[in-house]
Structure formats: C-alpha cells, structure tokens
N, C-alpha and C positions, 0 to 999 in steps of 0.2 A: 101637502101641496105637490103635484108632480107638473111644473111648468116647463113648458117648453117654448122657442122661439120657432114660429113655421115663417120662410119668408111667404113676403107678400105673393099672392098668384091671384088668376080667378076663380077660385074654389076660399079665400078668407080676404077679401077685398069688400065685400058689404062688413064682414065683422069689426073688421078696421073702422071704416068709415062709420060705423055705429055708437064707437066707443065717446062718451062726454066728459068733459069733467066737471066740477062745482061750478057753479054761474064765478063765485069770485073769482078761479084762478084761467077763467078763458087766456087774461093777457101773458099768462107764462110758456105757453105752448102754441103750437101751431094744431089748427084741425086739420084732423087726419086728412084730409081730401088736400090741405098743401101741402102735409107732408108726402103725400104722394107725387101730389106736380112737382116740387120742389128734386123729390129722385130723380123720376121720370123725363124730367129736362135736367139735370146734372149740373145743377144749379151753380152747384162749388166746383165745376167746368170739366173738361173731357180728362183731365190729368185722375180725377179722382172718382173708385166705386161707391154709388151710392145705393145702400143696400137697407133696405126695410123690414120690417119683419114684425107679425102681431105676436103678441105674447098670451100660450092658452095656460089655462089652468087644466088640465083633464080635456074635455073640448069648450071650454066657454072660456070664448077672448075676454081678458082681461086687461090689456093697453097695447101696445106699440111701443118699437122701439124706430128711430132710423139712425144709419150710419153714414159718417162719408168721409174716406179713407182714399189718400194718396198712397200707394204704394211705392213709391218713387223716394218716399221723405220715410225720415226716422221719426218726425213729428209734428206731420200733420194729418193725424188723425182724430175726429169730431163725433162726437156721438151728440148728433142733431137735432136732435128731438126725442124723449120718453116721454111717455104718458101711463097712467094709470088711471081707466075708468073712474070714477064717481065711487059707482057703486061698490067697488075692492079697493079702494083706499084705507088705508089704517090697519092693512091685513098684513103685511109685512111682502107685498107685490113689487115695491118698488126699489126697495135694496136688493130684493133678490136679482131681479132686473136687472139693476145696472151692475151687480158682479158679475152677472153672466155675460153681459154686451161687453164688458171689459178683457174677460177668457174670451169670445168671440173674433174681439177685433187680435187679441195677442195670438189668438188662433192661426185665424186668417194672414195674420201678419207679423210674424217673428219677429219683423226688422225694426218695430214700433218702440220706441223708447219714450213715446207722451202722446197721451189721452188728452184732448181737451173739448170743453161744452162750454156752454153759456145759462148760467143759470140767473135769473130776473129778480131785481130788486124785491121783497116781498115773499119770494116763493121760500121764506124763512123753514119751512119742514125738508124740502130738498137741497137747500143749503146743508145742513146739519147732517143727512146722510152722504153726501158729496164731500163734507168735512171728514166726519168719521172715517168713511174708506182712503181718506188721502188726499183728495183732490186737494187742492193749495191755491186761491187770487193771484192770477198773475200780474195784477196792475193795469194789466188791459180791459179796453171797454168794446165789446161787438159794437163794429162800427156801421151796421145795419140798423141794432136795438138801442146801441149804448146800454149796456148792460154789461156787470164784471164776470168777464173768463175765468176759468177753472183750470188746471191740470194738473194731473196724474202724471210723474215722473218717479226714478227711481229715488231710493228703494223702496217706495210706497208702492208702486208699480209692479216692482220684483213680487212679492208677496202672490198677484194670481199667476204667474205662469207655473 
C-alpha cells in the first residue's frame, strides 16, 4: 500500500464525492458532500481548523478523512468524519487511516493532549479498531447524534508522536 492523505482541492473533490459505503452502514458517516459543507462552513465554529483530506492508494481514492481541531485547547481535537469506500474495505484502509490522521493532527498540533470522535452504536468493526489503538468511552453521548465519544489520551496517545 503506498497511501497517502492529499487535502481536499479541486483537482480530488469529484473523487471525494464519489466514494460510498455499504447501503447498511450509510447511518455511521456523513456523505462526503456534508462532510464538505460541514468544513467549508466551520461547523464546529471560527475558533477551530477544519481540514479534509481524501485518502489515495497509489492514485485511486480510497475514503476520506476530515478533521477539526482547535488550536487554542490541549483537547479539542475531533477527527470528524472517516470513511473508507465499499469497495477497499476489509483491506487494512482504515487502521491505516486513522493512525495517520492521528501523527496528522499531533503533527499539525504538538499541543494536543486528546483525540476525540464519535463513533455509532452498531459500527461494531470501527469500534474495535478505535479500541485497539487506545481510544477509551468517555461516558459522553454526541449531543447532535447521541452516540458514545471516544478519546485518545495519554499514554495511549504518547505511542504516535
């Protein structure tokens, strides 16, 4: 696999917008085209970057990632939305994913001391990889979705910088 994160532009913005996933798991993700409005108006408000980015294999997009990160706070940072295509599921696209979105955000943002997402009742395969690398239930429910939060704190965190 030689993946890469290119952000969004208009030169991979149909690729984005192209990617599906299984009919059953449409209710765990946003389609691409909100997760673009959702950047693109700064949803999570002017305090925070919201940053998008499709994920290629070689040149064939294979999901999306978006971000949206305060840089003000030690930990309010959200990685908003993954996805992984249909068709490259089961491939090993989406662990890889999200350890990179994770070096990404600790990249971009030193000061990060907690990662958190929101991952949906049911989306039992992305649980278990969000387990694995650390993520932790914070008790909390997205008060948007109602659905239980996740995050990455030390020293589960320490491990990608």
């Amino acid at each position: 696999m030689a993946i890469v994160f290119k952000p969004l532009n208009r030169s991979n913005f149909q690729a984005m917008l192209a990617l599906k996933v299984h009919p059953h798991q449409v209710t765990f993700v946003a389609p691409p085209s909100k997760s673009i409005a959702i950047c693109y108006t700064r949803a999570f408000g002017d305090d925070f970057d919201h940053v998008p980015h499709v994920i290629f294999d070689d040149q064939i997009a294979v999901g999306y990632v978006t971000i949206a990160c305060n840089p003000s706070s030690s930990d309010d940072y959200w990685i908003d939305d993954i996805m992984i295509d249909a068709s490259h599921q089961g491939k090993g696209y989406g662990r890889i994913a999200i350890e990179m979105t994770i070096r990404l955000i600790l990249t971009c943002y030193p000061q990060c001391e907690t990662i958190q997402l929101t991952c949906f009742d049911g989306n039992d395969v992305a649980a278990r990889i969000y387990e694995n690398l650390g993520f932790r239930k914070t008790g909390q429910r997205n008060e948007d979705y109602d659905q239980p939060e996740y995050a990455l704190t030390a020293p589960a965190l320490d491990r990608f910088r």
